[in-house]
VOGU-3710 file (C-alpha; in Angstrom, 3 decimals, decimal comma):
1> xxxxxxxxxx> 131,913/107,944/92,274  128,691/108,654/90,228  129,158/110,646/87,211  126,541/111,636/84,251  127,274/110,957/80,970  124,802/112,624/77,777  123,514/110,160/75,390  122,332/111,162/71,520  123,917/114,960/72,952  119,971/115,043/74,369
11> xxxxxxxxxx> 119,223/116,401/77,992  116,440/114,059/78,820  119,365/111,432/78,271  121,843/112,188/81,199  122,786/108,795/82,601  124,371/108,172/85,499  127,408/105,519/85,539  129,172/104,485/88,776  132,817/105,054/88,052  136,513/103,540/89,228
21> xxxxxxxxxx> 139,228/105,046/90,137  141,279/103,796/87,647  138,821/104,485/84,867  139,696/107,117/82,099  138,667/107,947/78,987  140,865/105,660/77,094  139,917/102,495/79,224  136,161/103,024/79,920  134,246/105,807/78,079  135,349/104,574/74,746
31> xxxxxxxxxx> 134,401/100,917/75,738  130,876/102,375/76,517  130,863/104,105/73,040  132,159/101,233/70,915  129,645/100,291/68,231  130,237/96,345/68,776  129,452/96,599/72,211  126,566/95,429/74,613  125,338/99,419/75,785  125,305/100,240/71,553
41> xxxxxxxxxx> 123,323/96,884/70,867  120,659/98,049/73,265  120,742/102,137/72,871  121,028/104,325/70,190  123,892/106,495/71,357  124,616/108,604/68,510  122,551/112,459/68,370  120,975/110,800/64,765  121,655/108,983/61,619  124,036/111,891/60,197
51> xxxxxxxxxx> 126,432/111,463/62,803  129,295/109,123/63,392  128,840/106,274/65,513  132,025/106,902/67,719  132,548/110,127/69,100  135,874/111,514/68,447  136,489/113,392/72,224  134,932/113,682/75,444  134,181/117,191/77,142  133,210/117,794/80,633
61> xxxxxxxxxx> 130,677/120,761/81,473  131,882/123,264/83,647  128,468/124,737/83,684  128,182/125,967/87,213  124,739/124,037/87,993  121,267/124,874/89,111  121,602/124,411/93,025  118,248/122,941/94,196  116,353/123,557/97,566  118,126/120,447/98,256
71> xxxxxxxxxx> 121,371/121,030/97,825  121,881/119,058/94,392  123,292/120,110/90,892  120,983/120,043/88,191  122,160/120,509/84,161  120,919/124,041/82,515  119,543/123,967/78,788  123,096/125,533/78,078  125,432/122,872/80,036  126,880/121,841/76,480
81> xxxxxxxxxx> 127,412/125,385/74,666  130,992/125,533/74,019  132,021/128,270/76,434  131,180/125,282/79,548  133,263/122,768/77,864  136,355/121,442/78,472  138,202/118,847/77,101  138,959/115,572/79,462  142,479/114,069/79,401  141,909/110,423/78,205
91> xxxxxxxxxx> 144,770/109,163/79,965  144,009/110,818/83,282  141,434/109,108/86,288  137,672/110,416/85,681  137,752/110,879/89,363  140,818/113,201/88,872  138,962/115,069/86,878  135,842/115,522/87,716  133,165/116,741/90,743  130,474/113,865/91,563
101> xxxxxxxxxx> 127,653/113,768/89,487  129,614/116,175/86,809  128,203/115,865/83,148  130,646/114,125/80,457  129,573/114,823/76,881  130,975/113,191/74,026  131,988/115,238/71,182  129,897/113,660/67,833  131,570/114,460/64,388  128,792/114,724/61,141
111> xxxxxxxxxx> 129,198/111,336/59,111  128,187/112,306/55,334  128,651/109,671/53,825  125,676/108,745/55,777  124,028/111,903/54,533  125,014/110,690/51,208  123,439/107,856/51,052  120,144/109,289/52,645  119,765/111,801/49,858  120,274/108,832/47,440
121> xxxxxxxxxx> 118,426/106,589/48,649  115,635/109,580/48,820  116,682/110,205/45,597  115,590/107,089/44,083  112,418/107,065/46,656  111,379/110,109/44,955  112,373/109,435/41,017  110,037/106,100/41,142  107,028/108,453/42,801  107,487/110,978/39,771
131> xxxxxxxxxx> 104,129/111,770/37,894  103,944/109,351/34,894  104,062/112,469/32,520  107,244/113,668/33,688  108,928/110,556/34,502  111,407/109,015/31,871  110,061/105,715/32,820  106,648/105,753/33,370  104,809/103,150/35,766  108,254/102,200/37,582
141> xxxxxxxxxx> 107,713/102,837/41,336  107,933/100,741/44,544  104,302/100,849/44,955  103,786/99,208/41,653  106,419/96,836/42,161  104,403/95,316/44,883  101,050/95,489/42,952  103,564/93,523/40,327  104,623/91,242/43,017  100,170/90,492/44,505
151> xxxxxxxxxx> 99,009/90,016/40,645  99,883/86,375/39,910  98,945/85,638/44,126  95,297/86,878/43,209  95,266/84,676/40,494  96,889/82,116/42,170  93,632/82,467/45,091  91,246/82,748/41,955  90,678/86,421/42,399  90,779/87,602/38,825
161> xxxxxxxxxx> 89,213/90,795/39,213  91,491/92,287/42,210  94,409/91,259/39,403  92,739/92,784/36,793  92,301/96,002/39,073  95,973/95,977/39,873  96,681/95,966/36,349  94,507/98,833/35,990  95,990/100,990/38,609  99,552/100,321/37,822
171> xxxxxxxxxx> 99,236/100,998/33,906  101,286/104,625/32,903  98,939/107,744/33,392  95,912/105,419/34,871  95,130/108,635/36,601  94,653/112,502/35,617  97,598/114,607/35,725  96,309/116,676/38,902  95,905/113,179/41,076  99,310/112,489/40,133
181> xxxxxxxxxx> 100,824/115,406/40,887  98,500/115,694/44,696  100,008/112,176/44,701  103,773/113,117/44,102  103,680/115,830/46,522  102,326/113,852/49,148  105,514/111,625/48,798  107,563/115,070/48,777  106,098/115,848/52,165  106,745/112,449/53,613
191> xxxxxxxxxx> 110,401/112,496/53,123  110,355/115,911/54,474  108,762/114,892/57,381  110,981/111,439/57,893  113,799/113,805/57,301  112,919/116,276/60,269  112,448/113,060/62,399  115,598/111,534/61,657  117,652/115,220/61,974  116,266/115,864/65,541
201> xxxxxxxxxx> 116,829/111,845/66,256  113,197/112,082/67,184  113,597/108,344/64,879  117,194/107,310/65,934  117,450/103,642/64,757  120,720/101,814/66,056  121,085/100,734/62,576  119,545/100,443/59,056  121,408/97,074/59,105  118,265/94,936/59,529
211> xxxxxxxxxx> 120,938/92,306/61,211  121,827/94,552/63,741  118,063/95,768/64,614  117,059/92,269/65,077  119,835/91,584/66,937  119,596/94,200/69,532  115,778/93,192/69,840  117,232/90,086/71,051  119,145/91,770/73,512  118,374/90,617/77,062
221> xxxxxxxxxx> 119,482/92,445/79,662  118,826/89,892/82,097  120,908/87,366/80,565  124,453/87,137/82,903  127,101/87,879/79,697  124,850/91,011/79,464  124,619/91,977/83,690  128,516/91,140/84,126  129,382/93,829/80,835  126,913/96,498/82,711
231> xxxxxxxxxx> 128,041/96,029/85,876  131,401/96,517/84,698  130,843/99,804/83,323  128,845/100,785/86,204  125,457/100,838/84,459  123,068/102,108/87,225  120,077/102,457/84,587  118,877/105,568/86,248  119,201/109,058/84,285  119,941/112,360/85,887
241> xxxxxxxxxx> 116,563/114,623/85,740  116,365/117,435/83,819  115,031/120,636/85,803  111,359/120,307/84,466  110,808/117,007/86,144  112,470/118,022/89,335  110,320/120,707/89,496  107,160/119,085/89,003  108,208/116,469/91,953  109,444/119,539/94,251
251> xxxxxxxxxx> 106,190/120,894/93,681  104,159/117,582/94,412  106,523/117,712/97,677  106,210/121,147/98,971  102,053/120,681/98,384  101,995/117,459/100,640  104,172/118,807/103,120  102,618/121,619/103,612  98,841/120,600/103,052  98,366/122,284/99,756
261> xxxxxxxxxx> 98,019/125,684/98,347  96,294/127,498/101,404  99,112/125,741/103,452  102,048/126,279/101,221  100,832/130,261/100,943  100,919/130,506/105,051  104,033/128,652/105,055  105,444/131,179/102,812  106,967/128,071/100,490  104,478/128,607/97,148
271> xxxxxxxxxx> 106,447/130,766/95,358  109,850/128,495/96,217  107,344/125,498/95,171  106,621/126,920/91,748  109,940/128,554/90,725  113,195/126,163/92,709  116,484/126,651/92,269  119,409/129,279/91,656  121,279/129,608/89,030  125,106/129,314/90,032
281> xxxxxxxxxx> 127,576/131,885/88,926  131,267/131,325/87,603  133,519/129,765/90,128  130,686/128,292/91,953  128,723/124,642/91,634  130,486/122,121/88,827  132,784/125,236/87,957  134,667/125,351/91,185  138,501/124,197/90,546  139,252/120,957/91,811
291> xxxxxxxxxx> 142,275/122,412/93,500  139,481/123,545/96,397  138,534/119,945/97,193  140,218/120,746/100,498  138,339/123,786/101,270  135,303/124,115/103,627  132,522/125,319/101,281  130,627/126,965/104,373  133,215/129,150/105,533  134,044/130,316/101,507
301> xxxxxxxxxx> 130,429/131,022/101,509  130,237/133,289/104,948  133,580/134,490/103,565  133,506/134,957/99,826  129,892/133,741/99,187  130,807/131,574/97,106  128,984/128,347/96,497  131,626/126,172/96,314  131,956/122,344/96,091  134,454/120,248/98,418
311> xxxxxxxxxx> 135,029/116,987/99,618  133,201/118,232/102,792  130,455/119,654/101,229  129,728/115,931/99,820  130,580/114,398/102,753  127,438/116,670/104,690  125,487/115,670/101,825  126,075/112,239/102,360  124,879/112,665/106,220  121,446/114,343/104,952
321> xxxxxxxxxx> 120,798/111,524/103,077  121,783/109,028/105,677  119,061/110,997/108,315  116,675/110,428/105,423  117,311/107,164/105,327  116,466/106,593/109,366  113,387/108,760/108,785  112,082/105,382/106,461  112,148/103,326/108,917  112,178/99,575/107,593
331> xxxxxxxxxx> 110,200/100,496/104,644  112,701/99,018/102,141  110,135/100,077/99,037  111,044/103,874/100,682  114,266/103,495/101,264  114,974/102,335/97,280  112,562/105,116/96,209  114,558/107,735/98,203  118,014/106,527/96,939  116,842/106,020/93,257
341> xxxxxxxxxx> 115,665/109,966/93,511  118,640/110,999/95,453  120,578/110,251/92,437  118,075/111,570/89,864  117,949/115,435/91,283  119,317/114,992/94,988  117,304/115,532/98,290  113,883/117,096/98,293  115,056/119,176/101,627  117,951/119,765/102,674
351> xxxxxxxxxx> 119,711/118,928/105,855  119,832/122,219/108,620  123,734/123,211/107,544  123,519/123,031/103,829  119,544/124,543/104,045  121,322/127,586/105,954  124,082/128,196/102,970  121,057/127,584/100,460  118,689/130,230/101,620  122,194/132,716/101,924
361> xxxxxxxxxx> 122,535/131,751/98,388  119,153/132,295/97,539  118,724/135,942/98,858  122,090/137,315/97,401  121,305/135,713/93,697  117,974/136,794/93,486  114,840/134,788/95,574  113,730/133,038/92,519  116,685/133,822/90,097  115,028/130,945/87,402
371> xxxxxxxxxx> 112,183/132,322/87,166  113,609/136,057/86,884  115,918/134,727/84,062  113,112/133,358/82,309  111,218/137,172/82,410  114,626/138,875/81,466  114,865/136,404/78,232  110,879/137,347/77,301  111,299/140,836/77,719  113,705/141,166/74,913
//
């Protein structure tokens, strides 16, 4: 069974793993998430530098889903807000606990001591930059310390008067009090900026442990110790789309099947093409109780309408993907490229009995209930 696990707790970093059935928490997450391993040489999995590098639980989200034109799940921007969460049993079955394709997000505790030793280290950073006139000891900085270092090299290469420049440049209050200070706050801004970077692990090293980054460079996934340790977690190397990107290839879909704009307009799919999708409400999509695996999701739906999930509902799934498959051909290049989406965001069009429960869906939630959302939220 596929499932999605979030790494660095960032959306655009929903993998999907292929799981056991005698995988739990205990036996396989935590081997994905220890720091010695093979996935942590290669990935940063951590949300930044502040954080720990082993999470300390794992959550799944009970986020009800965004149910595509083709019958998939996708994750909302607020699968992970607390109220969705809910804690996994680590000595239970994944499979036991979870729908296909459900998100698993591991729970990331703030390390300070790693904080710590940022703020010292830009600390010291910042105490060698100060302006010679303030600074207790003037003409001590790293940038001098290198000048230090090239001085006897330009002799050395019988360049006398780049030394004697250095030496210039590095003596205490060389320049005016204003340049120094332009300088200082330059530096200020810098680590302000580096800071920002590394708190929204848009710069997520795997380590500062120069070792340990060279050693992960040398990481080859090709090499069989590292295939047999990813095919034993059930590394599929594919991540689970967020909504933006399925919506930009629904689009591209909807305008080639339907010969463009003009075409999509008389077809009466442009609006669909622009805005896909329906929100799910509570009790529906990854928030249906796995106690109604037995039941028939289209007679719940005629019934209740409710959009439930059951083992029949992925079974008919399965079936619209299998008359997708015939529909390649012996196009092999197709076939991959329809399998490899199929677990990104699901089907591009759904089969004729989930398409009917869809369009139900559709029309009682609201035609285009994303986009409404979306208005709702700018309106206030």
């Amino acid at each position: 069974m596929d499932v999605t696990i979030r790494f660095n707790d960032d959306y655009e970093n929903d993998f999907i793993f292929e799981v056991q059935k005698d995988q739990t928490v205990n036996n396989y997450l935590r081997k994905i998430f220890n720091p010695d391993g093979k996935i942590a040489e290669m990935l940063p999995l951590r949300p930044s530098i502040y954080y720990s590098r082993v999470p300390t639980k794992f959550y799944k989200s009970i986020h009800p889903g965004i149910l595509t034109p083709g019958g998939a799940l996708l994750f909302n921007f607020d699968s992970t807000d607390k109220e969705f969460l809910v804690e996994l049993d680590p000595e239970v079955p994944l499979i036991e606990q979870l729908w296909p394709g459900q998100l698993i997000v591991p729970k990331w505790n703030i390390r300070y001591f790693n904080i710590f030793r940022y703020i010292l280290f830009c600390s010291a950073w910042l105490y060698t930059d100060l302006p010679d006139f303030i600074s207790p000891t003037p003409g001590h900085c790293f940038t001098n310390y290198i000048s230090w270092a090239l001085i006897p090299f330009m002799n050395w290469i019988e360049k006398p008067e780049f030394a004697d420049k250095l030496r210039s440049e590095i003596a205490p209050n060389s320049s005016g009090h204003i340049a120094q200070i332009i300088f200082f706050t330059l530096h200020v801004v810098k680590i302000l900026i580096m800071t920002l970077f590394f708190g929204l692990g848009m710069a997520n090293p795997i380590s500062f442990n120069l070792m340990k980054i060279r050693k992960s460079k040398n990481v080859n996934a090709a090499d069989e110790s590292v295939r047999k340790v990813l095919k034993e977690i059930g590394w599929t190397g594919l991540k689970r789309a967020p909504y933006d990107v399925y919506k930009k290839d629904f689009y591209d879909f909807v305008m080639k099947r339907d010969g463009g704009l003009v075409g999509s307009y008389k077809a009466g799919t442009l609006k669909r093409a622009a805005n896909p999708g329906t929100i799910l409400e509570k009790g529906e999509g990854f928030s249906t109780p796995l106690s109604r695996r037995g039941d028939s999701t289209f007679e719940v739906m005629e019934k209740d309408h409710l959009y439930i999930l059951s083992t029949e509902y992925y079974v008919q799934i399965e079936k619209d993907l299998e008359a997708e498959i015939d529909k390649c051909g012996k196009d092999i290049d197709k076939i991959n490229g329809l399998i490899r989406n199929f677990k990104r965001y699901g089907l591009l069009n759904a089969g004729e009995r989930i398409g009917k429960i869809i369009n139900e869906k559709e029309e009682m939630s609201g035609k285009f209930a994303i986009f409404e959302e979306a208005e709702k939220k700018k309106q206030k």
